[in-house]
C-alpha positions as CSV (number, residue, x, y, z in Angstrom):
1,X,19.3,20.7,14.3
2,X,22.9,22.8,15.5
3,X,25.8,20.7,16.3
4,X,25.4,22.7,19.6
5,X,22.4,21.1,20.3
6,X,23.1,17.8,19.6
7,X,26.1,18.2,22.1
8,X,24.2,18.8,24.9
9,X,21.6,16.3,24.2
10,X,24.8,13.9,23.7
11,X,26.6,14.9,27.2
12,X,23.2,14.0,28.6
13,X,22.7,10.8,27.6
14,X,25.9,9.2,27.5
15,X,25.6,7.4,30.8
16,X,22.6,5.8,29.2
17,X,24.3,4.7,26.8
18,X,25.4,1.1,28.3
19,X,22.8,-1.4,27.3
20,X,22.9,-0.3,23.7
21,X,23.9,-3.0,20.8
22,X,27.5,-3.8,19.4
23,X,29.5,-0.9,18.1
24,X,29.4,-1.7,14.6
25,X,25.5,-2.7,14.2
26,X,24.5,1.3,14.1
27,X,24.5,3.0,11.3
28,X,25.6,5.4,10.1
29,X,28.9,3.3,10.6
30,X,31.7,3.1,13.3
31,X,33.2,6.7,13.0
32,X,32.1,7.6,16.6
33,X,29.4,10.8,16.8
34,X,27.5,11.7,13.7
35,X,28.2,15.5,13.0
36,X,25.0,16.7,10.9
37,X,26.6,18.9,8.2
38,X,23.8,21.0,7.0
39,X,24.4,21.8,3.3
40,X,22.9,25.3,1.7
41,X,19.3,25.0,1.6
42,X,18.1,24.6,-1.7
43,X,15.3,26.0,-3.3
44,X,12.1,26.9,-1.5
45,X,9.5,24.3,-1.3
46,X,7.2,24.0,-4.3
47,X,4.4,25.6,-2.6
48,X,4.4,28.1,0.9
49,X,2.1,27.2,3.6
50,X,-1.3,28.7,2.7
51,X,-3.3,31.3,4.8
52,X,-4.1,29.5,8.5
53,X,-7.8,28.0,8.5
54,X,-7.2,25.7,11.5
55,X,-9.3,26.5,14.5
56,X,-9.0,24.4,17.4
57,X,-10.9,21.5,18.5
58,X,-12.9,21.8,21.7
59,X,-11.2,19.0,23.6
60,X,-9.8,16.0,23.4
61,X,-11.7,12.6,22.8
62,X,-12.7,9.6,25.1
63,X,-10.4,6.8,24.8
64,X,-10.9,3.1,26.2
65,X,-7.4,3.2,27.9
66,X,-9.0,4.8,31.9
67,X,-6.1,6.8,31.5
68,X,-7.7,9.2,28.9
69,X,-5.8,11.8,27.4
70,X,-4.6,15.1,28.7
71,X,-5.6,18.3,27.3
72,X,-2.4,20.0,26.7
73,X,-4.1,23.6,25.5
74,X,-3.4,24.8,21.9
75,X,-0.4,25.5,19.5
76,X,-0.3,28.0,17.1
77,X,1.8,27.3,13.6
78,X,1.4,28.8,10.3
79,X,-1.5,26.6,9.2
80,X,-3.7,28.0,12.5
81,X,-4.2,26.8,15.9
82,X,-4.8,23.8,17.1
83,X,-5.8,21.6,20.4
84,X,-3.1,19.4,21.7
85,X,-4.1,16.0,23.4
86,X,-0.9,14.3,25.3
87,X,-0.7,10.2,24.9
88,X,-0.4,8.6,28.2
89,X,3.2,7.3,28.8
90,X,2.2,3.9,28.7
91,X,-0.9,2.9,26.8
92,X,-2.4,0.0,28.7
93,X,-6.2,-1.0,27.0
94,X,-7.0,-1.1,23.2
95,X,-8.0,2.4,22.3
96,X,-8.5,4.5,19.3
97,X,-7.3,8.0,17.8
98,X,-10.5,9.4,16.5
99,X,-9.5,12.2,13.3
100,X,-11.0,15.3,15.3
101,X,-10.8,18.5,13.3
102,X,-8.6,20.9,14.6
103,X,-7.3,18.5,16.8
104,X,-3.2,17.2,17.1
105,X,-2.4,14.0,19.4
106,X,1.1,14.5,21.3
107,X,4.0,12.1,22.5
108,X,5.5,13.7,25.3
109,X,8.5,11.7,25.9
110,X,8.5,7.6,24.8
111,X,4.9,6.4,24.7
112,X,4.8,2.4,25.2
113,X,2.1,0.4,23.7
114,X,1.3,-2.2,26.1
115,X,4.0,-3.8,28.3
116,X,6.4,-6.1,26.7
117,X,5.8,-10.1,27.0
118,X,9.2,-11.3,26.3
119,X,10.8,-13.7,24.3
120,X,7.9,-15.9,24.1
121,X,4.4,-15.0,25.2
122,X,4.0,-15.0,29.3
123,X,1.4,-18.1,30.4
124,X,0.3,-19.0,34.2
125,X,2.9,-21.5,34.3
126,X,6.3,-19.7,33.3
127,X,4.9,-16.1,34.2
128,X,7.6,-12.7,33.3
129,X,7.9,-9.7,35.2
130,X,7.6,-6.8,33.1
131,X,10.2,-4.0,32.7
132,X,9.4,-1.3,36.1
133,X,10.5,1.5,32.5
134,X,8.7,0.3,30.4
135,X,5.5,-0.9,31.7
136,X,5.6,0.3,35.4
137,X,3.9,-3.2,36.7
138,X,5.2,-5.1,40.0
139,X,3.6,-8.4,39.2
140,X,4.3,-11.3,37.1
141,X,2.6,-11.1,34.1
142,X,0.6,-14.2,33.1
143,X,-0.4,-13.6,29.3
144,X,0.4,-10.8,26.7
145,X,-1.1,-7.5,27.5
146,X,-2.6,-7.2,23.8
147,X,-2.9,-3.7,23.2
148,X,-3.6,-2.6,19.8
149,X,-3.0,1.1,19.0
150,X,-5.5,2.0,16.5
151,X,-5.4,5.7,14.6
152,X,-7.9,6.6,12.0
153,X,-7.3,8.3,8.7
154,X,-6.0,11.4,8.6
155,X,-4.7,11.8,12.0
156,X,-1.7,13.5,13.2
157,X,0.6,12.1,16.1
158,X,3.5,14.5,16.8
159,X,6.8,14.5,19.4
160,X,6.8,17.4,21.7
161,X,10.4,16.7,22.6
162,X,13.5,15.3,21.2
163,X,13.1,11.8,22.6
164,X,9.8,11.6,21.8
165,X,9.1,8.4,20.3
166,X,6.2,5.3,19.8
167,X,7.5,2.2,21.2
168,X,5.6,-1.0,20.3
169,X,6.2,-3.8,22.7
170,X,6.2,-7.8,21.4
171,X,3.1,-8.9,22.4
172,X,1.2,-5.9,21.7
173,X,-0.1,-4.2,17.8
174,X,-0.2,-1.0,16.1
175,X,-2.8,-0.1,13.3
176,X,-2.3,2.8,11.5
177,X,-3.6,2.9,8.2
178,X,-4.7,5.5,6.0
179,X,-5.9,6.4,2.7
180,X,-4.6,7.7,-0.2
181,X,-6.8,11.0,0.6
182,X,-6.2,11.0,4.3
183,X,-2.1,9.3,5.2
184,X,-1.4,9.3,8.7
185,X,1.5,11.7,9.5
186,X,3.8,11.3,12.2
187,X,6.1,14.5,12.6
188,X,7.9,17.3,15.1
189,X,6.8,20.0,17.1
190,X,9.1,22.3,14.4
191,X,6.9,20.9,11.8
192,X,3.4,22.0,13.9
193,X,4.9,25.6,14.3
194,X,6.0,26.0,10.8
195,X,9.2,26.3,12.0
196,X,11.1,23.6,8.8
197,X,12.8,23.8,5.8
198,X,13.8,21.0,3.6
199,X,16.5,20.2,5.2
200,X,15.4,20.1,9.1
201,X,16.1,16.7,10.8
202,X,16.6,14.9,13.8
203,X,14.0,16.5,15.7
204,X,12.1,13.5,17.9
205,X,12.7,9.4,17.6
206,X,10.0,7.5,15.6
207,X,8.2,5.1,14.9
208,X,9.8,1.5,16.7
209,X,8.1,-1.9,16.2
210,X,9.2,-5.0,18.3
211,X,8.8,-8.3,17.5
212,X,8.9,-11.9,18.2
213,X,11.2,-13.2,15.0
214,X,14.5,-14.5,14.5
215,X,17.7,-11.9,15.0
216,X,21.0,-12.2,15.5
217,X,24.2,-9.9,16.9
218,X,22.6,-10.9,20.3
219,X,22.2,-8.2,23.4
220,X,21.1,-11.4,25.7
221,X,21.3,-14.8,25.0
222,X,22.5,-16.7,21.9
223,X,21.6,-17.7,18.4
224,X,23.3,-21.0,18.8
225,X,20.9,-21.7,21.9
226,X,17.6,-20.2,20.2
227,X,17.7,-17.4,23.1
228,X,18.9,-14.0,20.4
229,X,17.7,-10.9,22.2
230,X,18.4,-7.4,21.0
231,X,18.1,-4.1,22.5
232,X,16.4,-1.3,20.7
233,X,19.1,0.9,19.2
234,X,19.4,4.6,21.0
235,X,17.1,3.4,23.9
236,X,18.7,3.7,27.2
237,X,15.7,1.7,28.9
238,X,14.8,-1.5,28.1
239,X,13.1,-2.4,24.9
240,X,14.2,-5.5,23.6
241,X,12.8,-7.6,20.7
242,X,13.5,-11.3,19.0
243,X,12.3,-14.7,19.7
244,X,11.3,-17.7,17.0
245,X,8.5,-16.9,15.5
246,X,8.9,-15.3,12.6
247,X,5.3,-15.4,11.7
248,X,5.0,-12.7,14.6
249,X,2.2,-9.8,13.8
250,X,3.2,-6.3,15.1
251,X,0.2,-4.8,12.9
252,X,-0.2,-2.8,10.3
253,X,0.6,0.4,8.6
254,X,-0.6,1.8,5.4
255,X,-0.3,5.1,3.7
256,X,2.1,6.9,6.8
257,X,4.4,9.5,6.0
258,X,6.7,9.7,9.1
259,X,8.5,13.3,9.3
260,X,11.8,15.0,10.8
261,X,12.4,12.3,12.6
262,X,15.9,10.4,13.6
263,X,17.2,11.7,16.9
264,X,20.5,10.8,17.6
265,X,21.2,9.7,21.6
266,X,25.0,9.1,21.5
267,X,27.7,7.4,19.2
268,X,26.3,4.9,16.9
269,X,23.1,4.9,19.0
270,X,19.8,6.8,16.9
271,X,16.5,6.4,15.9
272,X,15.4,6.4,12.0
273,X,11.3,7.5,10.8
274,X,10.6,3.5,10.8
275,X,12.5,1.1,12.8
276,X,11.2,-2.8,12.8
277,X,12.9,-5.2,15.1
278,X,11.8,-9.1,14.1
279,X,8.8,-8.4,13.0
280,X,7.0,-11.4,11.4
281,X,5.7,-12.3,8.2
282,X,2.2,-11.8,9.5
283,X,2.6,-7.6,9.8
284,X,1.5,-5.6,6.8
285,X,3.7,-3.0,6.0
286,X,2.8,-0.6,2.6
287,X,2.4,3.0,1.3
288,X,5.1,4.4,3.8
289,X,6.9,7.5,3.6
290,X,10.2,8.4,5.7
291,X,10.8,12.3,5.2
292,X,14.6,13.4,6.6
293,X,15.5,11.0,8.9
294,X,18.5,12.4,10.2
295,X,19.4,8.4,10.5
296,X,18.3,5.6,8.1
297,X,14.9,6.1,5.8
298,X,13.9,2.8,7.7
299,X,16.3,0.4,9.2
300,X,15.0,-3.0,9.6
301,X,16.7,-6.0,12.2
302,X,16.1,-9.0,12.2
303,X,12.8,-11.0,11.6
304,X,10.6,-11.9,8.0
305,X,9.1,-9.8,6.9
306,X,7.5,-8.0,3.4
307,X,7.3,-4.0,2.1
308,X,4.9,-2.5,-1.0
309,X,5.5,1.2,-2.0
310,X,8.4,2.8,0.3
311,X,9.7,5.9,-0.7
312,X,12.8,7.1,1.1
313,X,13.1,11.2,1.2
314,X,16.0,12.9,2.4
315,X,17.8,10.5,4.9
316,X,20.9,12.0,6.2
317,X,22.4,8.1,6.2
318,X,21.3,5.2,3.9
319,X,17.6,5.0,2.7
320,X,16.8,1.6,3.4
321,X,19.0,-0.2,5.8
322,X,19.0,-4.1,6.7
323,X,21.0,-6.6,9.0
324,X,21.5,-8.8,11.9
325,X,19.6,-11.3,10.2
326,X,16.4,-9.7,8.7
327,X,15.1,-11.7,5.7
328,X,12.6,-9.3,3.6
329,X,11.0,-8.5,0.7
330,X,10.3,-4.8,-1.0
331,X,8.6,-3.9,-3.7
332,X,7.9,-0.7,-5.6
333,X,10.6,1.8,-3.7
334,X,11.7,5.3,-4.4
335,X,14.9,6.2,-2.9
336,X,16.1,9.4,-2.9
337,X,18.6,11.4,-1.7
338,X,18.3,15.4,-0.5
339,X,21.2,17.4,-2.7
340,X,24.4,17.2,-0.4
341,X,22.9,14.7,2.2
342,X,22.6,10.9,2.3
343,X,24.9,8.1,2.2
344,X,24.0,4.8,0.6
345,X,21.4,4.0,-0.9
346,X,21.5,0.3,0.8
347,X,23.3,-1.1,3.5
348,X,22.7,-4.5,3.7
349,X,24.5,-6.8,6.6
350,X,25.0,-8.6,9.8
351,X,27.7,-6.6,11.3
352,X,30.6,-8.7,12.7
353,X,29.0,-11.8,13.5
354,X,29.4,-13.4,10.3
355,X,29.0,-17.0,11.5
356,X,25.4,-16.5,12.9
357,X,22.0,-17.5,11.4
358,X,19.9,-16.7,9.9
359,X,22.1,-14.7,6.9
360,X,20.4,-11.6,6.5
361,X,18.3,-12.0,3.1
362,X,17.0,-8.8,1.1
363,X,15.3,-8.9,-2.4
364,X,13.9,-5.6,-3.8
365,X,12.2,-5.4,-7.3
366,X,10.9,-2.9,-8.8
367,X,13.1,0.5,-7.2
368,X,14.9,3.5,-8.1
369,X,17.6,5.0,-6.3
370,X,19.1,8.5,-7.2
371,X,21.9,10.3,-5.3
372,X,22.1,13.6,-6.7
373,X,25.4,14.9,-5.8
374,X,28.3,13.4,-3.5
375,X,27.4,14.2,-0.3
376,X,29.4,15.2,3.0
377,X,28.2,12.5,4.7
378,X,29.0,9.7,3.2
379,X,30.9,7.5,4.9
380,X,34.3,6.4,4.0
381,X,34.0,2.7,4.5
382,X,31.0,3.3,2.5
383,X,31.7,5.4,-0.9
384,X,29.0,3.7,-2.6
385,X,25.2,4.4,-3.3
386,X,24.7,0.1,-2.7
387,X,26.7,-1.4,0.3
388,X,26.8,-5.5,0.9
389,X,28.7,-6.9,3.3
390,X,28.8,-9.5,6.6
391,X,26.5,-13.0,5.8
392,X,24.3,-11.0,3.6
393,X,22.4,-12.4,0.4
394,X,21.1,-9.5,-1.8
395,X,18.8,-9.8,-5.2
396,X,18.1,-7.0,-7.0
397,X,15.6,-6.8,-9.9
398,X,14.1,-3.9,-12.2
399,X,16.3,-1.3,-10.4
400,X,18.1,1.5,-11.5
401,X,20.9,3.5,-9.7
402,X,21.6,7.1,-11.1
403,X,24.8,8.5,-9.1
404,X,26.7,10.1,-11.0
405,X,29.7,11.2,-8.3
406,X,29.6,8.1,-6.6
407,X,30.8,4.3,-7.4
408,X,27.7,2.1,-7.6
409,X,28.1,-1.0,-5.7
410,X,30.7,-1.9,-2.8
411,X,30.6,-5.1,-1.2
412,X,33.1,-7.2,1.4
413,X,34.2,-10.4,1.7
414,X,34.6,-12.2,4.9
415,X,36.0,-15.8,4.1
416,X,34.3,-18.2,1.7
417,X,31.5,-18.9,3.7
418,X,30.7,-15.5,5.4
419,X,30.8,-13.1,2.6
420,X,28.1,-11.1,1.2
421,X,26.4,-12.0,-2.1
422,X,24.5,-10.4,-5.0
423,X,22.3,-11.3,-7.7
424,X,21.4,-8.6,-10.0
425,X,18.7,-9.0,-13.0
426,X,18.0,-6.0,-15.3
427,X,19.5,-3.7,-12.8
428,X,21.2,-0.9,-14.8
429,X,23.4,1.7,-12.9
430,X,24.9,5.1,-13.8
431,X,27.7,5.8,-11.7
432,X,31.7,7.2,-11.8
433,X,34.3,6.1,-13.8
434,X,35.3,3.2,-11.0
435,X,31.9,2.0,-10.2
436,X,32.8,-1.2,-8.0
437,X,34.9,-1.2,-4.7
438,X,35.9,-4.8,-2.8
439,X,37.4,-5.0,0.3
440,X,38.3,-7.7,2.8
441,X,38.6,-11.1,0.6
442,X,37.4,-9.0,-2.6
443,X,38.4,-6.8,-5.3
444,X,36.7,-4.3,-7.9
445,X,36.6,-7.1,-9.9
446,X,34.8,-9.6,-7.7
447,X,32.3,-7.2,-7.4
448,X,32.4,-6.5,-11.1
449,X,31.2,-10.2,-11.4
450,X,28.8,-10.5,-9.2
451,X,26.9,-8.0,-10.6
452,X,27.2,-8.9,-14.1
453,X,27.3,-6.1,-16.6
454,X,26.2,-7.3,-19.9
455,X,23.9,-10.0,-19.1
456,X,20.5,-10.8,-17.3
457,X,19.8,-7.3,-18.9
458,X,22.5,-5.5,-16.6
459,X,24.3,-2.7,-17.5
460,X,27.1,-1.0,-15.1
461,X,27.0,1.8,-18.1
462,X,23.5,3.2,-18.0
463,X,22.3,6.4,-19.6
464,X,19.4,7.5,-17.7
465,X,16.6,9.4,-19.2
466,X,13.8,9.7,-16.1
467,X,11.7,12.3,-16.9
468,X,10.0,14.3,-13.3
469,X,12.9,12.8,-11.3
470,X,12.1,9.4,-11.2
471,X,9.5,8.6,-13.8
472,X,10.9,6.0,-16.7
473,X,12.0,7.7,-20.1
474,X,12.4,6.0,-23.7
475,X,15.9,4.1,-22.3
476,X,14.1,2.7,-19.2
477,X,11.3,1.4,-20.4
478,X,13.2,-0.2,-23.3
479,X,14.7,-2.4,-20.9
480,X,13.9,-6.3,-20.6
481,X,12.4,-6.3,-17.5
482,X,12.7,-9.5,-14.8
483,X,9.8,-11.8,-13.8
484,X,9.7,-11.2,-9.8
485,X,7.6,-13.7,-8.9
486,X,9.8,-16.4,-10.1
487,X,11.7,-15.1,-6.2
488,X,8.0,-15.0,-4.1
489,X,4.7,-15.1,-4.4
490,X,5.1,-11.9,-2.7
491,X,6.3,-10.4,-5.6
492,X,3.4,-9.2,-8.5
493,X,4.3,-8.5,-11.9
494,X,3.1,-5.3,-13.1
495,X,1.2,-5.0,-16.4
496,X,3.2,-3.5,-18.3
497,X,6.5,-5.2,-17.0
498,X,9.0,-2.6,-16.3
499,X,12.2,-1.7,-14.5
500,X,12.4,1.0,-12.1
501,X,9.2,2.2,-10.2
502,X,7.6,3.9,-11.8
503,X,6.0,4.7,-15.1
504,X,3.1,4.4,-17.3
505,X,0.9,2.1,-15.6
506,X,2.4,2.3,-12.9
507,X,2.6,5.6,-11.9
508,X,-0.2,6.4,-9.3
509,X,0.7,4.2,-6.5
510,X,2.8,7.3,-5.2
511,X,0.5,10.3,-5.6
512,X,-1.9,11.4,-3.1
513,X,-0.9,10.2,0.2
514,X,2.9,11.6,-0.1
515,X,3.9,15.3,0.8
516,X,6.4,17.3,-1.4
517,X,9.5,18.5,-0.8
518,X,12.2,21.0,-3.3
519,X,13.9,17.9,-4.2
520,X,11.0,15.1,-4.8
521,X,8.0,16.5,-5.8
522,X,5.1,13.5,-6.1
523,X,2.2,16.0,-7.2
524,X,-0.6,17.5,-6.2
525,X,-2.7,15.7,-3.5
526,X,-3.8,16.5,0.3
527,X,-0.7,16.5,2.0
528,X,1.0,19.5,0.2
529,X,4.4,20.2,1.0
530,X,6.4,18.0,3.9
531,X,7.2,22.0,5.5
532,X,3.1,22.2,6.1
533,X,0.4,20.5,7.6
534,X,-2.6,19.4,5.7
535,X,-5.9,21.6,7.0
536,X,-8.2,19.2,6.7
């Protein structure tokens, strides 16, 4: 997207800009407006679009919701034509997206599953009254609305505008799973008309799911009386999330791949492909795919939660992103960077209120994270590819960090109580020539020794050999690698027991559902390239 765009978009929306969180919780950072610096585009796409063979459907499906869907005609892109079926705004009863051939589902604007129920779910005896935005409803509501969004296989869901975007409210569920033959895809308009490249971003919100858990850096209330609201970051209307339960179930998604997406509303205010907002340990979250978010890969606040096979593509700021008191587990990650874009790899915090609980806790086992080149938009409080600071506790386990331009880990210190914290086993790292920043109550060297170069199978002084970008050579796989279930029974151990994500044995869990791209290709399978949309 032009910086002229963006403008206008930004002059727009700035006087909805007043309910939105803390300065410092957004990312990418506190440097006011993110400029999107659009490097050379590299080399085409593996594979062009093939010839069109898409002939549109009919009409649009029956739905429970009374409300139906409208039949917004057809749209034309390089992989034929198709019919167009518009969500209603607010989706009020259980309903289905049938996979209709020929056939694209559109989010004209925010679409709102169910209304939201609040901090704690509504009864007859303490009754809310909904948000008139989002859930235009004048009484009292007496229990949860329960929605559940449900989308079959192989469906497409696309934003017809900028500020497009699927908000799920607490008290309400999306299920969107896939298959390895048939992902879900959730892109842009651009990508419909054929109009993208691999390095087009920004062009509607995403996907937001709001929960009932534990967060902290409050909107409303406070964590010290049990009351922590937040508002969803680059909403201007209400869509708040947090609570106490931190068993909360938002849902499910399996094999998504979630495209273009990221649009930026104002200064530190934006959307990233997946946003999760205290979710709770009983949502299932696996086989997902972020694709050029022109914000975060995923950012995830608050809540407890768990994540199997991510692969960030192409994020314009950090691949995965964590903070204001989320507590989760990942395993088997691919995080990688387009050539000239990106900034960390991991930003892991709580943002300014140091003192509140929970601390936010992140353990990932099993990754790889590779930032090609140096990249305009990194940030310079970040000038790292791993980033630990505020009331943070971070383990990392079978990882390795290729970035070559760039110094590995920096963390900050806060006081003694307050600072971040790492724990690093056979995590080996190929970085510059200074590899470690401190700041605040640390140095280089504090950071040195927290990660520990030289034992638990560490090494700060790693010589890659990854074979197809990210696939483990002779010096990965000679690594000890680090039992991660000793940290969860989340956690599996993968036979044979490697670092990194990927390798002999190990080496399917990403093919299939993904699409490709010039600078991560995953194989052949149906998606094709992330420019394209599969036919069938």
């Amino acid at each position: 997207m032009t910086n002229l765009t963006r403008s206008l978009v930004l002059g727009c929306s700035v006087l909805a800009l007043a309910a939105c969180g803390p300065e410092d919780i957004a990312s990418p950072g506190t440097g006011g407006n993110v400029v999107i610096n659009n490097p050379p585009a590299p080399a085409p796409t593996p594979t062009p679009a093939g010839p069109a063979t898409v002939t549109p459907a009919a009409g649009c499906p029956t739905i429970n919701d009374p409300q139906g869907l409208t039949d917004a005609g057809t749209i034309t892109g390089t992989t034929g034509t198709w019919r167009v079926c518009t969500l209603p705004r607010v989706i009020r009863t259980s309903s289905t997206l049938p996979k209709v051939a020929g056939l694209l589902y559109q989010m004209n604007g925010r679409v709102d599953v169910g209304c939201d129920g609040g901090f704690t779910a509504p009864s007859a005896g303490a009754p809310v009254t909904t948000s008139t935005v989002a859930c235009p409803v004048t009484q009292p509501m007496t229990a949860d609305t329960n929605v559940t969004l449900t989308i079959d296989p192989g469906v497409i869901v696309y934003g017809g505008t900028g500020q497009s975007w699927l908000a799920v409210n607490r008290g309400n569920k999306l299920n969107a799973v896939g298959t390895a033959a048939k992902p879900i895809i959730f892109t842009s308009r651009d990508n419909v008309l054929g109009l993208n490249d691999d390095n087009s971003q920004g062009q509607w919100g995403g996907v937001v799911l709001m929960g009932r858990g534990r967060t902290t850096d409050c909107t409303t209330g406070s964590v010290a009386g049990g009351t922590c609201e937040r508002q969803t970051e680059g909403a201007p209307d209400p869509a708040r999330f947090g609570g106490a339960d931190d068993t909360y179930n938002a849902g499910r998604m399996s094999y998504v791949q979630i495209r273009f997406s990221g649009f930026i509303l104002g200064a530190n205010v934006e959307l990233q492909s997946l946003t999760t907002e205290a979710i709770g340990s009983g949502t299932t979250l696996d086989h997902i795919q972020s694709f050029n978010s022109s914000d975060d890969g995923a950012e995830f606040f608050g809540g407890q939660f768990g994540m199997k096979y991510y692969i960030s593509t192409g994020a314009d700021d950090d691949s995965l992103d964590v903070d204001t008191g989320a507590r989760a587990n990942f395993q088997h990650a691919l995080l990688i960077q387009r050539p000239g874009g990106g900034d960390a790899l991991m930003e892991i915090d709580s943002n300014g209120n140091e003192a509140d609980t929970p601390r936010t806790t992140l353990r990932v086992a099993n990754f790889v994270g590779l930032q090609p080149q140096t990249s305009s938009n990194n940030e310079s409080n970040d000038q790292a590819a791993t980033l630990f600071r505020g009331n943070s506790d971070t383990t990392l386990v079978n990882g390795i960090v290729v970035t070559p331009n760039n110094e590995c880990i920096r963390m900050n210190g806060s006081g003694a109580a307050n600072s971040a914290t790492l724990t690093a086993r056979s995590v080996v790292m190929s970085c510059n020539a200074t590899k470690y920043i401190g700041t605040g109550t640390y140095t280089a060297g504090t950071v040195s020794t927290a990660f520990g170069s030289g034992t638990n199978n560490n090494n700060d002084g790693f010589t890659a050999t990854l074979t197809s970008l990210f696939v483990n050579g002779s010096n990965e796989d000679a690594i000890t690698a680090f039992d991660a279930s000793t940290l969860s029974t989340f956690f599996d151990v993968p036979s044979p027991n490697r670092v990194g994500a990927a390798w002999t044995g190990n080496n399917t869990w990403y093919t299939g559902w993904t699409c490709n791209s010039s600078y991560a290709n995953f194989g052949t399978g149906n998606s094709g390239n992330c420019t394209s949309l599969p036919t069938t």
